[in-house]
N, C-alpha and C positions, 0 to 999 in steps of 0.2 A: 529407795534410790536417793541419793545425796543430792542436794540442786543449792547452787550458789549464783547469788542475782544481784549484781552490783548495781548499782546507779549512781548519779548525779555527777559524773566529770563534764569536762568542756571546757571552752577556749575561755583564759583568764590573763590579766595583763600581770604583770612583773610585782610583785607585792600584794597581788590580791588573795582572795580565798574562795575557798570549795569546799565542801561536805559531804563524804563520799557515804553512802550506804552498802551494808550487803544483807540479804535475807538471805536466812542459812534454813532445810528443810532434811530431812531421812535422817539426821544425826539427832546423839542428846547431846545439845548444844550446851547446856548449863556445865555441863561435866568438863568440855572440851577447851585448852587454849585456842585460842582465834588469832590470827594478823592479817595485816596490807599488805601484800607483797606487790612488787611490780617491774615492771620489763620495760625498759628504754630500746630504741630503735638500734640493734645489733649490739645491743648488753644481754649478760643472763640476767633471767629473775631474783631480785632481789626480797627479804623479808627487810621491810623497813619500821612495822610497827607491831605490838603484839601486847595481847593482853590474857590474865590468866583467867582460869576459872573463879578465881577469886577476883578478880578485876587487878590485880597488878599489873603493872605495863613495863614496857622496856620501847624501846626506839633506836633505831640506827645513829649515830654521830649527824649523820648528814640532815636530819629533822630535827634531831631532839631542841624543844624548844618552840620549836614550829608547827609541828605534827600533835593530835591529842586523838586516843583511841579510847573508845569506848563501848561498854556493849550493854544490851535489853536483854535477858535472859528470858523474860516474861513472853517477848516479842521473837526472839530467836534472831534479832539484828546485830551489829557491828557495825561503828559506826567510826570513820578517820577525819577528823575535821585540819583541815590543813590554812595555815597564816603564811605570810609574809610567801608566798610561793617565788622560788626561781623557775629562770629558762630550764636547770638542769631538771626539775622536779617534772617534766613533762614525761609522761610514762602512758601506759595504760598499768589500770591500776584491778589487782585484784582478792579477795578473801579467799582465806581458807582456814584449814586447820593450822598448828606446830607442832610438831611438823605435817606439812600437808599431805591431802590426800592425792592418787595418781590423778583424778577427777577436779577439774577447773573449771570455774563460769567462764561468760566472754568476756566477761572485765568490764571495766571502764576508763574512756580513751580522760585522759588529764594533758591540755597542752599551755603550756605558759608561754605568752608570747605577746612584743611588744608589737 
């Protein structure tokens, strides 16, 4: 069974940073593209970061620059380290595949705010 376990969001002020985690388990993760996707309050979910099995990455417009994905193959993690955070970047934030699967963790809550 597929289990995806986000961590490390929380409240941060206007310009600061966060480092989000996801522990990915039941899949072959080394094989698999991974990203951040995330859901603002009455938006749909967005894929905002994403990296391949090779570790190539791509990012939304709206981070790139800001946003750096990465992942541990050894570890079966993913990892979205985020700079310079805005108000708009307040989400809950979370991993999966690309394309994902119907199955989602609970996320993690990410709130920017002065």
């Amino acid at each position: 069974q597929v289990q995806l376990v986000e961590s490390g969001g929380g409240l941060v002020q206007p310009g600061g940073s966060l480092r989000l985690s996801c522990a990915a388990s039941g899949i072959i993760f080394s094989i698999n593209d991974m990203g951040w996707y995330r859901q603002a309050p009455g938006k749909q979910r967005e894929l905002v970061a994403r990296i391949s099995s090779f570790s190539s990455t791509a990012y939304a417009d709206s981070v790139k620059g800001r946003f750096t994905i990465s992942r541990d193959n050894a570890k079966n993690t993913v990892t979205l380290r985020m700079n310079s955070l805005k108000l708009e970047d307040t989400a809950v934030y979370y991993c999966n595949k690309v394309p994902p699967l119907d199955s989602w963790g609970q996320g993690t809550q990410v709130t920017v705010s002065s």
